[in-house]
Backbone as JSON Lines, residues from 0, in Angstrom:
{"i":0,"aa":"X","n":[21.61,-13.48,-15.06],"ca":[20.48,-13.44,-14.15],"c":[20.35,-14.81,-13.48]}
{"i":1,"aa":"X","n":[20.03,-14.5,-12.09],"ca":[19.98,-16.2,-11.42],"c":[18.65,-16.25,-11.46]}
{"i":2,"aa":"X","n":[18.42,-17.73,-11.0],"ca":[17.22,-18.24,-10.81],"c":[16.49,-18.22,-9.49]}
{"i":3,"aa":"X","n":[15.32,-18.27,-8.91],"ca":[14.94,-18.16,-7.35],"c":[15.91,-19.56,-7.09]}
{"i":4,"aa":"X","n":[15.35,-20.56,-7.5],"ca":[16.2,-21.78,-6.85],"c":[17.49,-21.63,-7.23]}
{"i":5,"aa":"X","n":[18.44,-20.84,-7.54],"ca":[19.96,-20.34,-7.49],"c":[20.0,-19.68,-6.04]}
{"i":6,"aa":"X","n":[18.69,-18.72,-6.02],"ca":[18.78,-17.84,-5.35],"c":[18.57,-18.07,-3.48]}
{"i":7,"aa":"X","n":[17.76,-19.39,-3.57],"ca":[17.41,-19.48,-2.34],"c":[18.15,-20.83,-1.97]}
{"i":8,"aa":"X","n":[18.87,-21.31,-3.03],"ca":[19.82,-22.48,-2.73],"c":[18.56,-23.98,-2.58]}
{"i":9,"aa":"X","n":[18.11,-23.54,-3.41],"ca":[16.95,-24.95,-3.28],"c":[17.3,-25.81,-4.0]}
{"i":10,"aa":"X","n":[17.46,-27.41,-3.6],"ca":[18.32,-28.38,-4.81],"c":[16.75,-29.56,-5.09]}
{"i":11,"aa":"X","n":[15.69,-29.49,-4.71],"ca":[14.68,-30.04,-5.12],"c":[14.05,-29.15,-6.3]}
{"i":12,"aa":"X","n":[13.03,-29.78,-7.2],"ca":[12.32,-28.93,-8.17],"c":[11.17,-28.0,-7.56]}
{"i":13,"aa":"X","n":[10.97,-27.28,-7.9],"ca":[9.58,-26.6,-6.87],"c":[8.06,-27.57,-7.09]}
{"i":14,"aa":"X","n":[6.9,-28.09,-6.47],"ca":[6.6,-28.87,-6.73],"c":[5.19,-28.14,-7.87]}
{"i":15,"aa":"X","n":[5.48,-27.12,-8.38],"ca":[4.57,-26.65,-9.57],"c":[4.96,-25.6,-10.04]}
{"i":16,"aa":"X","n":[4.41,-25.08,-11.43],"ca":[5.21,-23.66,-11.54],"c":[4.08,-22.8,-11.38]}
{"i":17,"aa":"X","n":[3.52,-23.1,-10.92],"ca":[2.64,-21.7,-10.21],"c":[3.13,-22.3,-8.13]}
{"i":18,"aa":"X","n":[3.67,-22.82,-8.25],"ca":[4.45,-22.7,-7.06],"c":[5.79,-21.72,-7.17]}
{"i":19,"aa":"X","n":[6.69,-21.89,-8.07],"ca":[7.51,-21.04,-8.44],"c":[7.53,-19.55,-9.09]}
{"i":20,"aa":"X","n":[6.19,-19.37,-9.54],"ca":[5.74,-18.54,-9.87],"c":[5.37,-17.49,-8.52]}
{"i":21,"aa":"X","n":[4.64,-18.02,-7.6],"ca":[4.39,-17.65,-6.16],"c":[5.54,-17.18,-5.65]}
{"i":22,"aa":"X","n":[6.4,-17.78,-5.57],"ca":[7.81,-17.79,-4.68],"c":[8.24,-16.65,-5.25]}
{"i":23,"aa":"X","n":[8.54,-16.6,-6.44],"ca":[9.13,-15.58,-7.41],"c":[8.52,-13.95,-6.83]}
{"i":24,"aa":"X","n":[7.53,-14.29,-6.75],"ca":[6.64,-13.12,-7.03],"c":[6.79,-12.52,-5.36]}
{"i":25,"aa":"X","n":[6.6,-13.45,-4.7],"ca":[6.84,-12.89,-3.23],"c":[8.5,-12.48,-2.9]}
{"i":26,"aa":"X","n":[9.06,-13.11,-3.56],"ca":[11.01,-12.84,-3.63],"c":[11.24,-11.41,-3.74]}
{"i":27,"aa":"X","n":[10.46,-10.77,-5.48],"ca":[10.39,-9.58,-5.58],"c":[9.85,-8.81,-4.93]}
{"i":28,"aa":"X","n":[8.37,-9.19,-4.13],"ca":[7.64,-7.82,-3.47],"c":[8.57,-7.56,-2.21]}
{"i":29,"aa":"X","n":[9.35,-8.85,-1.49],"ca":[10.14,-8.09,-0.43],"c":[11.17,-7.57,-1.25]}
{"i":30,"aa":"X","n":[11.95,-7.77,-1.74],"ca":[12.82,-7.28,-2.28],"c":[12.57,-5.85,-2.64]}
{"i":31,"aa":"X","n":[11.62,-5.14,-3.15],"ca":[11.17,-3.9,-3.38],"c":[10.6,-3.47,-2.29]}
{"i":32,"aa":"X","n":[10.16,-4.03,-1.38],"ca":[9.83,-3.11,-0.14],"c":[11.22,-3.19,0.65]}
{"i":33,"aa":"X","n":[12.07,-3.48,0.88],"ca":[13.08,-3.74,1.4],"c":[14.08,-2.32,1.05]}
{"i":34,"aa":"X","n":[13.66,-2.36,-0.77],"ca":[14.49,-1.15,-1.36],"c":[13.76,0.61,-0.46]}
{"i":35,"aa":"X","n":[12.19,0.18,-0.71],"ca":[11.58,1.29,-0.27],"c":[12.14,1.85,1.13]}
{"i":36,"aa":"X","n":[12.3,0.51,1.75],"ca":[12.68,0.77,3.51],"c":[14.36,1.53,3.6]}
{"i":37,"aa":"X","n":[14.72,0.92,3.08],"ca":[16.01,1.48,2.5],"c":[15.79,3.31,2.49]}
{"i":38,"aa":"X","n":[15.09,3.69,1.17],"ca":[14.9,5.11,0.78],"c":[14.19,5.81,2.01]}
{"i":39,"aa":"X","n":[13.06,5.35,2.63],"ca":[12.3,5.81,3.77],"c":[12.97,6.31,5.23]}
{"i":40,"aa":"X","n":[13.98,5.56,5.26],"ca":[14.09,4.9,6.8],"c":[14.96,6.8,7.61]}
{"i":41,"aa":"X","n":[15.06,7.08,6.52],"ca":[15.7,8.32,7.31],"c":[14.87,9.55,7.51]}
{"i":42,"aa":"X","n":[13.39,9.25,7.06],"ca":[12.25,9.95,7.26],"c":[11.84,9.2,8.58]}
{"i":43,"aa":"X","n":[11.44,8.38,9.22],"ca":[11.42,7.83,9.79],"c":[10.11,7.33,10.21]}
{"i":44,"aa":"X","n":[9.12,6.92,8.96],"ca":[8.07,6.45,8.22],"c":[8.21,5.24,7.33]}
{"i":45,"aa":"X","n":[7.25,4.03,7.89],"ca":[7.5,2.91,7.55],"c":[6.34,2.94,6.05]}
{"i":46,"aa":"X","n":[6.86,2.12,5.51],"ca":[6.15,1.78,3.8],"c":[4.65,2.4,4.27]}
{"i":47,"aa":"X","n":[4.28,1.6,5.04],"ca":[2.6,1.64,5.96],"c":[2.35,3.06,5.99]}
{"i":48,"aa":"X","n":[3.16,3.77,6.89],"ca":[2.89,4.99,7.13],"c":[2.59,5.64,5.61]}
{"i":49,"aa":"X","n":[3.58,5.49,5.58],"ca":[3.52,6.19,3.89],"c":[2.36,6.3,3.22]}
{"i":50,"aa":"X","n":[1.83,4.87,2.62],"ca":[0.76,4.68,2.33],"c":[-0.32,5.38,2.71]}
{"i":51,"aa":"X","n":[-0.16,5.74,4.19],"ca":[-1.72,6.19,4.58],"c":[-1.47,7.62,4.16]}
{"i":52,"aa":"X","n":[-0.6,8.05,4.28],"ca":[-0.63,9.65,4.11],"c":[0.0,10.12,2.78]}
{"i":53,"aa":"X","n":[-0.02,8.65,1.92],"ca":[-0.34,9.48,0.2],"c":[-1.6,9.39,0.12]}
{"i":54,"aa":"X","n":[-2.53,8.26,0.81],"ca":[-3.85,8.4,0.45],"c":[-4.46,9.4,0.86]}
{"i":55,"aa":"X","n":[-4.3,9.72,2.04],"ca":[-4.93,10.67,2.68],"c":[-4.39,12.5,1.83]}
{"i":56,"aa":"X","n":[-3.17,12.55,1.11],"ca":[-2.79,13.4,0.52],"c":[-3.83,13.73,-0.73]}
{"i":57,"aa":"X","n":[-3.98,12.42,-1.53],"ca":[-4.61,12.21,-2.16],"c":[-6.82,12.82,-2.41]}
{"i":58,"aa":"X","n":[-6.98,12.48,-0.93],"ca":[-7.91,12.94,-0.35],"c":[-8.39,14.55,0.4]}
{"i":59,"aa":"X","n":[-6.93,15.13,0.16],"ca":[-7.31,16.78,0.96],"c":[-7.69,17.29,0.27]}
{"i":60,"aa":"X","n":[-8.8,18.25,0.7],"ca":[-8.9,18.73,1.94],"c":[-9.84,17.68,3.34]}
{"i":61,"aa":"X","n":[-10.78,17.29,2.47],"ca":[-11.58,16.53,2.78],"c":[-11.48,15.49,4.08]}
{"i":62,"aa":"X","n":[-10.47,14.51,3.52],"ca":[-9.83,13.34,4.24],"c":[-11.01,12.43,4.33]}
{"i":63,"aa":"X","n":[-11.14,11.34,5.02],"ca":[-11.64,10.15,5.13],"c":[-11.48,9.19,5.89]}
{"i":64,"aa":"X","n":[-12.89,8.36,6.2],"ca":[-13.08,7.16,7.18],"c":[-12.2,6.73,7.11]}
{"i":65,"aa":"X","n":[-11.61,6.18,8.5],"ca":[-11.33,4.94,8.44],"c":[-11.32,3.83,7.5]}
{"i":66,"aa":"X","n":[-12.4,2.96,7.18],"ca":[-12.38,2.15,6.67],"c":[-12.61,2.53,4.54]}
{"i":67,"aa":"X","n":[-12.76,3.45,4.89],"ca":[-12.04,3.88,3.24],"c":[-10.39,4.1,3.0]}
{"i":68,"aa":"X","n":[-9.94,4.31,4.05],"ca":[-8.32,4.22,4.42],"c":[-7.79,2.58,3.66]}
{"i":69,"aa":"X","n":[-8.35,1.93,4.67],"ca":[-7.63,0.76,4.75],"c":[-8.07,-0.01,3.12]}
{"i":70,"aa":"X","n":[-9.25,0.43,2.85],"ca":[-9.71,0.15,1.42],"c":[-8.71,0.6,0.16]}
{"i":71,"aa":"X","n":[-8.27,1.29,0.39],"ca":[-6.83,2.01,-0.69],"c":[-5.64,1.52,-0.04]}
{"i":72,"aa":"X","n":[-5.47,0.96,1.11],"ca":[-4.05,0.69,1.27],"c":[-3.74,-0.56,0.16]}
{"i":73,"aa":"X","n":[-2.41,-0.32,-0.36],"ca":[-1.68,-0.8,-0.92],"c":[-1.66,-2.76,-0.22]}
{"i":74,"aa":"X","n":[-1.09,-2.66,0.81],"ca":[-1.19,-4.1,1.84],"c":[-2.32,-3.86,2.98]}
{"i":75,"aa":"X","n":[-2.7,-4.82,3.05],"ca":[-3.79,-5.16,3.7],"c":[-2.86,-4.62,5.45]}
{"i":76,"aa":"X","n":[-3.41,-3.58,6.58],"ca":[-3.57,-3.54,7.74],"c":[-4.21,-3.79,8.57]}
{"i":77,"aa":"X","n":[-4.42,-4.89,9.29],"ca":[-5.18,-5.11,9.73],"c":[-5.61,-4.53,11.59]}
{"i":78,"aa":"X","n":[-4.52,-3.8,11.8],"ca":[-5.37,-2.6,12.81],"c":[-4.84,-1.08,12.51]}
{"i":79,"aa":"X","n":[-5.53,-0.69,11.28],"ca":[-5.56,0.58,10.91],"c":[-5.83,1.82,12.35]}
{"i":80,"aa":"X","n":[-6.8,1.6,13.58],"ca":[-6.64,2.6,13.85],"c":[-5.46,2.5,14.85]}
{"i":81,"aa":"X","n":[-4.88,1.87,15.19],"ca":[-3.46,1.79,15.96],"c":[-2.19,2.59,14.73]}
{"i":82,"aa":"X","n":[-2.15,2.25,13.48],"ca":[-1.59,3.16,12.61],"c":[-1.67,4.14,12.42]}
{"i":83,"aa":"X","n":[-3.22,4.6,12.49],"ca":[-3.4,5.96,13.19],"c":[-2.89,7.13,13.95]}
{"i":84,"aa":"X","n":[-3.6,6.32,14.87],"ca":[-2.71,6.52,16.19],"c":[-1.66,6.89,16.53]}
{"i":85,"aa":"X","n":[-0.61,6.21,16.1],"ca":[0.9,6.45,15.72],"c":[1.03,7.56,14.75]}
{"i":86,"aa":"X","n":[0.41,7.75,13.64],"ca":[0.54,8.81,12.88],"c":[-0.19,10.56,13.24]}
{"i":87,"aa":"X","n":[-1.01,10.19,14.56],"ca":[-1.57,11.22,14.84],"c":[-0.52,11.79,15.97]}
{"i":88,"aa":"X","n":[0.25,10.56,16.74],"ca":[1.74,10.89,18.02],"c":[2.04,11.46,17.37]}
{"i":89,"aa":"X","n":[2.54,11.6,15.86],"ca":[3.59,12.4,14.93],"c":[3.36,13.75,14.17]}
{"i":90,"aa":"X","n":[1.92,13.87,14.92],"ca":[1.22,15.4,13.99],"c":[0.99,15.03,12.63]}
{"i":91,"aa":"X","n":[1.11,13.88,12.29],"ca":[1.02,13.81,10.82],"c":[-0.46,14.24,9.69]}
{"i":92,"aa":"X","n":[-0.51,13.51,10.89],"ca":[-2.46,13.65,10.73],"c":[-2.91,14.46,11.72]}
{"i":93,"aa":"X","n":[-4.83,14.68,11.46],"ca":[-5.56,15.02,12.65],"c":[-6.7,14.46,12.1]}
{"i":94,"aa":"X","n":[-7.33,14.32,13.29],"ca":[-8.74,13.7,13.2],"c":[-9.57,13.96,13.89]}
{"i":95,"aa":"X","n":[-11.03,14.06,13.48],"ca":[-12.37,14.83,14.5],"c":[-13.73,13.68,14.13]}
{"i":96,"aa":"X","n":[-14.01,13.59,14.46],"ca":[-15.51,12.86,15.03],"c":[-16.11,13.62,13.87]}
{"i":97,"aa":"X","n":[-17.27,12.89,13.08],"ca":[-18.33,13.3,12.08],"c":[-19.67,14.16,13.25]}
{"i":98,"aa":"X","n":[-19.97,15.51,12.89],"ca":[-21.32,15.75,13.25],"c":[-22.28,14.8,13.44]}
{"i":99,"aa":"X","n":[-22.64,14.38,12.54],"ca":[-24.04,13.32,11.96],"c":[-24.14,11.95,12.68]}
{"i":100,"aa":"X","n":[-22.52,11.33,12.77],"ca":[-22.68,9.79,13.39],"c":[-21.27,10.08,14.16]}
{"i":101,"aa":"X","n":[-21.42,9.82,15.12],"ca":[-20.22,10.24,16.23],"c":[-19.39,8.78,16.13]}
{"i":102,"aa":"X","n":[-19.93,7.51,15.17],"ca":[-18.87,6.26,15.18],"c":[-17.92,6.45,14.18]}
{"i":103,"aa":"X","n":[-17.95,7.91,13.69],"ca":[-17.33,8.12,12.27],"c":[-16.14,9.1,12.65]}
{"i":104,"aa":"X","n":[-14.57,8.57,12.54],"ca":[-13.76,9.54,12.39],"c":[-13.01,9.85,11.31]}
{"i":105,"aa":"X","n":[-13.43,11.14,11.05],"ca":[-12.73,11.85,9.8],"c":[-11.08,11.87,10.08]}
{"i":106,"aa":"X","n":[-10.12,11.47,9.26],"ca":[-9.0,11.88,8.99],"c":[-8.25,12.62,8.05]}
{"i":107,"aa":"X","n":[-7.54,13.29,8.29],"ca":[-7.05,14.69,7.18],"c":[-5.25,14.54,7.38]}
{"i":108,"aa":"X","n":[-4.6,14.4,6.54],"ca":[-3.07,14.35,6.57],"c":[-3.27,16.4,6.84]}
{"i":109,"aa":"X","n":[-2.14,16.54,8.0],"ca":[-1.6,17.58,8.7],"c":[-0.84,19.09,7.68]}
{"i":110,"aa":"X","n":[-0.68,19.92,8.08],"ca":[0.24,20.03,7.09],"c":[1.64,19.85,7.53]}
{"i":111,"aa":"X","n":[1.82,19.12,8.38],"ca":[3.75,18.65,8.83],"c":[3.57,17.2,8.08]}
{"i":112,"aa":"X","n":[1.85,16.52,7.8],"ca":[2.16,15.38,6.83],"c":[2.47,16.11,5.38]}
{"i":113,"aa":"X","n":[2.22,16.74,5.06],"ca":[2.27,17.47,3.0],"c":[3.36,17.76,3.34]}
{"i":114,"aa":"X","n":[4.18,18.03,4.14],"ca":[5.4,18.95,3.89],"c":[6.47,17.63,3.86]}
{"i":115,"aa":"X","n":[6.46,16.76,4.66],"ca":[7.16,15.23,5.09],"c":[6.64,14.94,3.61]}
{"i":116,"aa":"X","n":[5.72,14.54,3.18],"ca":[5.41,14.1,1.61],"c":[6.26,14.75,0.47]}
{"i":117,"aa":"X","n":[5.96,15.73,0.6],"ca":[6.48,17.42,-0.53],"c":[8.27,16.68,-0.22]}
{"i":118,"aa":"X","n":[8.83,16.48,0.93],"ca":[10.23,16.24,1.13],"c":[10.52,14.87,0.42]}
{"i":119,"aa":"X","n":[9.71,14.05,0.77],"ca":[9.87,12.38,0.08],"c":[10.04,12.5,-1.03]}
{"i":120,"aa":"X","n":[8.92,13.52,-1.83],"ca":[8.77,12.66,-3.33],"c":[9.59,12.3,-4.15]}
{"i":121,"aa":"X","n":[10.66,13.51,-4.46],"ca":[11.89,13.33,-5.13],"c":[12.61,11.73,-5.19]}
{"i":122,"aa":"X","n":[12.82,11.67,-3.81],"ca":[13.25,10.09,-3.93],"c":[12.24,9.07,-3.96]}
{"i":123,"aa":"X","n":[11.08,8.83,-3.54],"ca":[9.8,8.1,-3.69],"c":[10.03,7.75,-5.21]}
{"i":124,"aa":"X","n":[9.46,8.85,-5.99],"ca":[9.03,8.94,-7.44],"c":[10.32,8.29,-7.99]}
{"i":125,"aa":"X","n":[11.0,8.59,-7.38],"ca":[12.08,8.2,-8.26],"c":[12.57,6.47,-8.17]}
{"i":126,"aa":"X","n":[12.21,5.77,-7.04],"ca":[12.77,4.72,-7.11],"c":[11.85,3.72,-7.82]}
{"i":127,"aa":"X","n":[10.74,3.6,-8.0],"ca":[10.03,2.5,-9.34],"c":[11.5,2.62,-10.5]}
{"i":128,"aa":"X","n":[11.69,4.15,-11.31],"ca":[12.17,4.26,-12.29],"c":[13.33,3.24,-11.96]}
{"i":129,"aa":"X","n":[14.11,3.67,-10.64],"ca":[15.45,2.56,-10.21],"c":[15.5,1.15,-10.5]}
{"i":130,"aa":"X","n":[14.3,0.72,-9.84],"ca":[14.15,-0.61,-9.43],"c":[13.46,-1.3,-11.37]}
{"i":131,"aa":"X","n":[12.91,-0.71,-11.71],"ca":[11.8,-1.2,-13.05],"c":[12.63,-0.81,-14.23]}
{"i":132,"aa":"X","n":[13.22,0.28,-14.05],"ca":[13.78,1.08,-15.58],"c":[14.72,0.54,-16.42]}
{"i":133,"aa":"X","n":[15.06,-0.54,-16.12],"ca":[15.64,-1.58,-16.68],"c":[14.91,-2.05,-17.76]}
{"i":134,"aa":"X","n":[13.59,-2.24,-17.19],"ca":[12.66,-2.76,-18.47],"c":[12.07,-2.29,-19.77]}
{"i":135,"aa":"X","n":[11.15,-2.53,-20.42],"ca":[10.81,-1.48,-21.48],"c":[9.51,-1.61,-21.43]}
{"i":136,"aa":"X","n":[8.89,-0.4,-21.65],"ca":[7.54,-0.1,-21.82],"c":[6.86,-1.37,-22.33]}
{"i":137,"aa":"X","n":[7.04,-2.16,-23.08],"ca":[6.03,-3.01,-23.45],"c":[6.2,-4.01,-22.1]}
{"i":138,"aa":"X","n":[7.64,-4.28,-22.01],"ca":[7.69,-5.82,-20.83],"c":[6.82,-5.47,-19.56]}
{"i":139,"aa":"X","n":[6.69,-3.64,-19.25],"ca":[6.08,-3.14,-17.82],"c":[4.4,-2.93,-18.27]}
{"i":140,"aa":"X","n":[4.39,-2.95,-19.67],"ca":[2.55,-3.45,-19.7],"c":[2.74,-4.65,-19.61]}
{"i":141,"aa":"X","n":[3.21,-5.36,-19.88],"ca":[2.93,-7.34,-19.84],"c":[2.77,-7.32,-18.12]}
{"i":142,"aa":"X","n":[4.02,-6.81,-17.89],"ca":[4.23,-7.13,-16.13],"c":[2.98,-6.74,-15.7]}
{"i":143,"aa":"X","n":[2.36,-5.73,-15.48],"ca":[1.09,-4.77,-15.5],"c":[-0.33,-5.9,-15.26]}
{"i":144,"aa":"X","n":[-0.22,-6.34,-16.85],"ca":[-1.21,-7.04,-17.2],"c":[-1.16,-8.71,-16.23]}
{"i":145,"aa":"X","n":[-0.09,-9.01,-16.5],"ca":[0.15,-10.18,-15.74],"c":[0.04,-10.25,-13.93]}
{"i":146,"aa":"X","n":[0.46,-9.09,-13.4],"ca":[-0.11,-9.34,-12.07],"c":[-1.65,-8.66,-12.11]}
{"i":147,"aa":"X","n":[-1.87,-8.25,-12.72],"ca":[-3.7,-7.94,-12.45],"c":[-4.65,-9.2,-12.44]}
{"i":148,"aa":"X","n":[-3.7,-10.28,-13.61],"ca":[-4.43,-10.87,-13.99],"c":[-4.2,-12.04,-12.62]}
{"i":149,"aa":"X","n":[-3.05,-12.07,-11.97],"ca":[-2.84,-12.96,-10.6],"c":[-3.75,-12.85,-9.54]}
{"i":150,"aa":"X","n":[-3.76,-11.42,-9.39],"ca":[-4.57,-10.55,-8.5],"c":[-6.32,-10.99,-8.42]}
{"i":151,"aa":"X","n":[-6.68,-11.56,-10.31],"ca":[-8.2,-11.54,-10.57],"c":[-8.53,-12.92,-9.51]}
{"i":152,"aa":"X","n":[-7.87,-13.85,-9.39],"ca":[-8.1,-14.73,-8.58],"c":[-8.33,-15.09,-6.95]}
{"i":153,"aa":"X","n":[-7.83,-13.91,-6.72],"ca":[-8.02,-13.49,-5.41],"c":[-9.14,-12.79,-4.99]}
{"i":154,"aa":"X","n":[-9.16,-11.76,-5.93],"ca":[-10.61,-11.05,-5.59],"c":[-12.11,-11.63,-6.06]}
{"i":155,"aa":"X","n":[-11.92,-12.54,-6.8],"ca":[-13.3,-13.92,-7.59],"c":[-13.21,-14.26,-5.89]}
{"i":156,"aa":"X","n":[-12.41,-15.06,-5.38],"ca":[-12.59,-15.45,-4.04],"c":[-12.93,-15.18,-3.19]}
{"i":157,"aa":"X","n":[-12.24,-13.39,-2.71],"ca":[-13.29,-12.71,-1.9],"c":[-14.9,-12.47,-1.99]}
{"i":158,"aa":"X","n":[-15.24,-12.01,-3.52],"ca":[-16.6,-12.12,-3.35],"c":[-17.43,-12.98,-3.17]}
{"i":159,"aa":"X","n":[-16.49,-14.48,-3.31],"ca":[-17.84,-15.45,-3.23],"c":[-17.68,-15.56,-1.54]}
{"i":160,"aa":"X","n":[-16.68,-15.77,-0.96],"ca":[-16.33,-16.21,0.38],"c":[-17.6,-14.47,1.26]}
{"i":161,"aa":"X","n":[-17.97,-13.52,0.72],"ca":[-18.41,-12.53,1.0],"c":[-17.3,-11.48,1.22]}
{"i":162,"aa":"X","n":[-17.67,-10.3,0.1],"ca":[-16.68,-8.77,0.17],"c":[-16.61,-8.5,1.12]}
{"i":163,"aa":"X","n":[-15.26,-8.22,1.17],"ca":[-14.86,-7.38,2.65],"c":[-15.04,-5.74,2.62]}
{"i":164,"aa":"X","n":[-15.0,-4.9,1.03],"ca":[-15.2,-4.2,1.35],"c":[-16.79,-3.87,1.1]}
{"i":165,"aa":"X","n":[-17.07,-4.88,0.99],"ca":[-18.72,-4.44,0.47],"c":[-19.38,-4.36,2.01]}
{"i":166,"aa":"X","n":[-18.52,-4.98,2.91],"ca":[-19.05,-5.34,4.47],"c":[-18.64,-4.24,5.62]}
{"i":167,"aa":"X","n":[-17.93,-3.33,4.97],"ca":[-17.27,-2.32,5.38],"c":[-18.22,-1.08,5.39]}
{"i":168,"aa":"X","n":[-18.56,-0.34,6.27],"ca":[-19.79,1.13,6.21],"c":[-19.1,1.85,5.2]}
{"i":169,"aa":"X","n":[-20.4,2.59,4.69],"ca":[-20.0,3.34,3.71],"c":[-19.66,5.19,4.5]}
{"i":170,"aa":"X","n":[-19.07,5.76,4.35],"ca":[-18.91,7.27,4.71],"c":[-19.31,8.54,3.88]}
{"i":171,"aa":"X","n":[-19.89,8.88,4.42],"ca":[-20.35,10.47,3.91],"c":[-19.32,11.45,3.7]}
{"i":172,"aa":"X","n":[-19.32,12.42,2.97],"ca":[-18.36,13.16,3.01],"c":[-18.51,14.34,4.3]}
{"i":173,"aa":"X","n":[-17.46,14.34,4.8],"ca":[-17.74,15.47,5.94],"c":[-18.32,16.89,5.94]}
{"i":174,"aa":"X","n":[-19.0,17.15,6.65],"ca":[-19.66,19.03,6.25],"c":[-18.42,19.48,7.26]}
{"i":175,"aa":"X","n":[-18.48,20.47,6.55],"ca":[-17.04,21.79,7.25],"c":[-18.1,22.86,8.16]}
């Protein structure tokens, strides 16, 4: 196994190991989205896309705001309804205006999105096992535990700096 500084040809020390720790950690997340893009690319749905329309899978019949969307995405988007957008060019989705508050659009994955999903999963589901299955159940709770616990530092920050999603409208569930 190499080292990041094997890996990135770095001949200085990193100047902390939660600097190297950082590096590391960002090495792997492209590296696994890279793999994902890999498995995806012949669907012709980017990681992003994806994301929105397991959540939104997740969510049928129902579907959901906007900004409960972007609240479950995996990476932060920062113009969700242009992703939209693009996913609505593709039939993937559909979307209608709330009765009650007309600033509210409901979104619902299609059924040409469940069926594009229903086609993915096989290989989806399957590549964590690829990429991780190397490891063993205890090292993937440590791993588990250890980025949650990276993660806790980030979100202590958001709330004091003020929640973003606490600043975000809340949504009703839609009447049919």
């Amino acid at each position: 196994m190499t080292s990041l500084k094997q890996e990135i040809a770095q001949r200085q020390p990193f100047s902390s190991m939660e600097e190297e720790a950082l590096l590391n950690l960002m090495r792997t997340a492209d590296s696994m989205q890279r793999a994902f893009h890999r498995k995806a690319r012949h669907w012709n749905v980017t990681s992003t896309q994806y994301n929105v329309l397991r959540i939104l899978r997740g969510a049928h019949p129902e579907g959901l705001a906007c900004a409960a969307i972007g609240a479950r995405m995996i990476t932060a988007e920062p113009d969700i309804t242009r992703l939209l957008s693009r996913l609505k060019a593709l039939k993937l989705i559909k979307q209608r205006r709330d009765r009650h508050d007309r600033r509210v659009v409901w979104t619902q994955i299609s059924d040409a999105g469940l069926e594009l999903l229903a086609a993915m999963d096989p290989e989806i589901q399957q590549l964590p096992i690829d990429l991780l299955g190397h490891m063993s159940r205890a090292d993937l709770a440590e791993f588990i535990r250890l980025l949650e616990l990276a993660r806790k530092a980030d979100a202590e920050a958001v709330s004091c700096d003020g929640d973003e999603k606490a600043q975000q409208p809340v949504a009703t569930a839609p009447e049919n």
